[in-house]
C-alpha angles and dihedrals in degrees: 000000000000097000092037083059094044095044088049086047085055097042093048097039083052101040097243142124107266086248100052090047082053103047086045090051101046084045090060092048098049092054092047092047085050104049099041084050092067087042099051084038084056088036095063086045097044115005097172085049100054087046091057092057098038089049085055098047093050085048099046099047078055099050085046098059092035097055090031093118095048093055092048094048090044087058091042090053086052094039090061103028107049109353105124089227096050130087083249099223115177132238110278094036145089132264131191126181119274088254090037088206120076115281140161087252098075102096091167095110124262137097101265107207114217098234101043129073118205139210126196134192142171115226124210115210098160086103099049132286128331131212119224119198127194129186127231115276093218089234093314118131110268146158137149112231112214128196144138120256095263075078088250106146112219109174145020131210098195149106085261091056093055091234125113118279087222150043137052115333123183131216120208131191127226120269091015105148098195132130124247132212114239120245097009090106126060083204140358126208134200113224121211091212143010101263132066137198106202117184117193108209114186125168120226144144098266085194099058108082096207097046083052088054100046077052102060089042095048081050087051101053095049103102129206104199136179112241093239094057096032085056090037090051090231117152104241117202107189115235107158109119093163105125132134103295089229082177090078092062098066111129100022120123098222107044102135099052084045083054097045106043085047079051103050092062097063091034109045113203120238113285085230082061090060096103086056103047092050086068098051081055096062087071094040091264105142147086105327097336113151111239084196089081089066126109120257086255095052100050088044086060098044087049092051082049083053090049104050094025099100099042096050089052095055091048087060099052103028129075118240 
């Protein structure tokens, strides 16, 4: 009785007939027997070398789930900027879906509302500060969402955040030493790291034409300008498509951690991370470390953490 009333309290908690909780379940429980039967068998053979992997496959899961927003945002820049079957729109510029309203055909991640049109951007601060410039909304909703690419947001333009909606905003990187003119910018702001995700949201009715149209034009006329030509009142087209060519990696067993630890040199973690980050090194997970001086074990564990990461992750944050 009491297995029959845990195995209906699965199958109701997960929305499924009692027998198909079961045979899941059993499923589950067959691949990990098995599967702690051939480690505790190498084990026997080779303990230090079964540790090795097992140590790398619980750091790397970690690492995984830890970095996973640099490695997402690391396909998406190569995804928009250079991807054939992209629009191919370069760094410092904006980019809106191919059907610019919200349709089923945008597969890019995120939740599209129906009465709101978006436009994203990364923004390049590793050669000084950068103005961005939106135009007035003429009483529409609007804001421009700002974060680093850990996902952290770290600043608002909008009605919420008591600035202005519009006018001339300045980025600046950490550690820039510069001087300002006063009175050029209608609000600076201080990065925390330099890149930017910016996210235009703007309302409006997506099946009023002209309303569509106002839309694209308000888009085009917000400017991202860097601060030398801004102050030099020169006209900037962006143009620089150089990003990490995620697309070479195809095939390779060990492509997130290749992408993270690419992506931690230009975004340095927290200093209060630190603790954490001096155990991913231990299995050459860091700012430009090279997986490829691990031993055969290592990088079999952290391919197996490759493998599974992303499954483990979305069983944390979606219902069953």
């Amino acid at each position: 009785p009491e297995v029959h009333a845990a195995f209906r309290r699965l199958a109701d908690a997960s929305g499924m007939s009692m027998g198909k909780a079961m045979g899941e379940w059993l499923g589950d429980t067959l691949e990990a027997v098995e599967f702690m039967a051939e480690k505790m068998e190498q084990a026997r053979a080779a303990p230090r070398l079964v540790m090795q992997e097992m140590h790398a496959y619980a750091l790397g899961l970690q690492a995984f789930q830890w970095g996973w927003p640099l490695i997402y945002f690391s396909n998406l820049m190569w995804q928009w900027t250079v991807n054939p079957q992209s629009v191919q729109r370069p760094i410092n510029s904006w980019i809106t879906t191919r059907h610019f309203v919200a349709t089923s055909y945008y597969q890019d991640g995120g939740s599209f509302n129906t009465d709101t049109v978006y436009a994203g951007a990364f923004i390049d601060l590793r050669k000084g500060p950068v103005v961005v410039s939106p135009v007035d909304p003429e009483g529409h909703y609007f804001s421009v969402q700002l974060s680093d690419l850990y996902t952290n947001n770290f600043a608002y333009l909008s009605k919420r955040s008591g600035g202005p909606l519009f006018g001339n905003f300045l980025l600046v990187p950490p550690g820039w030493k510069g001087e300002l003119p006063k009175g050029r910018f209608d609000r600076v702001i201080d990065c925390p790291q330099k890149w930017v995700f910016a996210l235009i949201r703007l309302r409006i009715d997506q099946d009023d034409e002209k309303e569509v149209s106002w839309a694209k034009a308000r888009f085009a006329q917000t400017k991202i300008t860097p601060l030398d030509d801004f102050l030099a009142g020169r006209t900037f087209v962006a143009s620089e498509k150089n990003v990490f060519d995620v697309s070479k990696l195809a095939g390779n067993p060990l492509r997130p951690f290749v992408i993270l630890n690419h992506m931690l040199i230009e975004n340095p973690p927290p200093a209060a991370e630190s603790i954490l980050l001096d155990g991913f090194k231990t299995v050459n997970i860091g700012p430009g470390m090279d997986l490829s001086k691990n031993s055969p074990e290592t990088n079999r564990g952290l391919a197996r953490a490759a493998r599974d990461g992303l499954r483990v992750l979305r069983s944390q944050v979606e219902r069953p």
